[in-house]
DOMI-408187 format. One record per residue (C-alpha): residue number from 0; chain; x, y, z. Coordinates in steps of 0.2 Angstrom, whole numbers. Layout:
N
<nr = NUM; kette = A; u = X; v = Y; w = Z>
...
This chain:
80
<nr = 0; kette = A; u = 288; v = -179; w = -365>
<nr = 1; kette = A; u = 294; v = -190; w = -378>
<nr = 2; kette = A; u = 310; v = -198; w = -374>
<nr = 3; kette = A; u = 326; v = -197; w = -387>
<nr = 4; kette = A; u = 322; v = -179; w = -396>
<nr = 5; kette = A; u = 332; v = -168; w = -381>
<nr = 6; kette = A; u = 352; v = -162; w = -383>
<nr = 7; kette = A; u = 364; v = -169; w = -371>
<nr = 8; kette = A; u = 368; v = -156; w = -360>
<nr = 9; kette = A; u = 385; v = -154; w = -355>
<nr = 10; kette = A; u = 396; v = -143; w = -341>
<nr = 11; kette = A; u = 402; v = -128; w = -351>
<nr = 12; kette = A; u = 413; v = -114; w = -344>
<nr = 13; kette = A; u = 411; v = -96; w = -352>
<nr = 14; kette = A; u = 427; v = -85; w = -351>
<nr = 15; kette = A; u = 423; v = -68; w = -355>
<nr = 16; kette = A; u = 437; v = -55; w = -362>
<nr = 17; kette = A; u = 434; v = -47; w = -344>
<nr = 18; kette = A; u = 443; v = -62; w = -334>
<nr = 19; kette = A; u = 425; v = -67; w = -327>
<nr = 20; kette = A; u = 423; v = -87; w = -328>
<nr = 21; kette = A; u = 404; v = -94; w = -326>
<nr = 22; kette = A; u = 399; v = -110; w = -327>
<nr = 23; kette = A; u = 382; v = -115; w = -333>
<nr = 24; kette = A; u = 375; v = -131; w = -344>
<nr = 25; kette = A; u = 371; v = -130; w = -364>
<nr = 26; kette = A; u = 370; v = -141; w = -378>
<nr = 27; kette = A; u = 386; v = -137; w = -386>
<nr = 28; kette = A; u = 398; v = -150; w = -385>
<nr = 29; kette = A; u = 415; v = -136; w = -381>
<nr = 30; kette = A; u = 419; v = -136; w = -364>
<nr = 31; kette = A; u = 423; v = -117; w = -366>
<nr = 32; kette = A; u = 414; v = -105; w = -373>
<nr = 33; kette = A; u = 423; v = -86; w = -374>
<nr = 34; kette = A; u = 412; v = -71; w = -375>
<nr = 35; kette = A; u = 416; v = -52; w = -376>
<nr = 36; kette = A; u = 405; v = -46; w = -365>
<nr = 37; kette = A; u = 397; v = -51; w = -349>
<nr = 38; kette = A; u = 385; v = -45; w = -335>
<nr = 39; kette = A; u = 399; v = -41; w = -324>
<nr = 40; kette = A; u = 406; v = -27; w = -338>
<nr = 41; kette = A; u = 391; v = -26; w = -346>
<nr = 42; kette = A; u = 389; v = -8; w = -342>
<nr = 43; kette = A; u = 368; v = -11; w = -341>
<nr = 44; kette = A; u = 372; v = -22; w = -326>
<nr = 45; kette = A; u = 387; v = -11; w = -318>
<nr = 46; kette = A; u = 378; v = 5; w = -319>
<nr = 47; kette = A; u = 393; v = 13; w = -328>
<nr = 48; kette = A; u = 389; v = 23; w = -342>
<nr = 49; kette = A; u = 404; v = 25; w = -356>
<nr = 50; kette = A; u = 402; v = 37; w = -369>
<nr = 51; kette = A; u = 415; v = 33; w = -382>
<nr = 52; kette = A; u = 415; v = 47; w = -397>
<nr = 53; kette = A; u = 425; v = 34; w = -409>
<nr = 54; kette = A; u = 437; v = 46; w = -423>
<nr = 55; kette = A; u = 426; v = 63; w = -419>
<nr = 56; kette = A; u = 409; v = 53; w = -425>
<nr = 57; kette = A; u = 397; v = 64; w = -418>
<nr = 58; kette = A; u = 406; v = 81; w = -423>
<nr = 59; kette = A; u = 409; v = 71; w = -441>
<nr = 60; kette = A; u = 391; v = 68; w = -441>
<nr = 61; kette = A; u = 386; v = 87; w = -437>
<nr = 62; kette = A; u = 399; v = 94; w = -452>
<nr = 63; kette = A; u = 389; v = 83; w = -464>
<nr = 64; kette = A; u = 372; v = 89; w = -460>
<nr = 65; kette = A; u = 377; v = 107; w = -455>
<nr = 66; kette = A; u = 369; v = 113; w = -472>
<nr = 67; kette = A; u = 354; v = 105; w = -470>
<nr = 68; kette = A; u = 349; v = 111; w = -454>
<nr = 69; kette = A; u = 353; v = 128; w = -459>
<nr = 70; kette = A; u = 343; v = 127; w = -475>
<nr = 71; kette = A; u = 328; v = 119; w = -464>
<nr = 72; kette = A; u = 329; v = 134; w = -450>
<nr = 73; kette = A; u = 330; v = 145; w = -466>
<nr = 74; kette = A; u = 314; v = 139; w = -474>
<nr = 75; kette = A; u = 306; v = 139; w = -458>
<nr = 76; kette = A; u = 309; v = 156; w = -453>
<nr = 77; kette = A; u = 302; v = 162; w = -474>
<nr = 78; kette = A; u = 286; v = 153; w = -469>
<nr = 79; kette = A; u = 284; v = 163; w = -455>
């Protein structure tokens, strides 16, 4: 390996917006890094499942496209 072309790698602590603290090494010179999520609420790692239906979106989404479907079922049943 050639010597002089590798980052210093410092101590960093990352802080996530959970309250979980880990500390790991990386080339970035802060000595804390703050993330929003982490495996310990990461709901991949936790096995919780959230389903959050922000401001009606999947009810907003089916009023927008109602008259399409029904126009696709309506020409699908004419070509039977």
């Amino acid at each position: 390996m050639k010597a002089g072309i590798h980052p210093e790698m410092h101590t960093v602590i990352i802080k996530c917006s959970c309250g979980a603290e880990l500390e790991t090494l990386s080339a970035a010179e802060e000595q804390v890094l703050h993330v929003d999520i982490c495996s310990k609420c990461h709901p991949f790692f936790t096995g919780e499942e959230k389903f959050v239906d922000t401001a009606g979106r999947v009810e907003l989404f089916q009023r927008k496209y109602k008259k399409f479907m029904e126009a696709q079922q309506q020409s699908e049943s004419k070509g039977e």
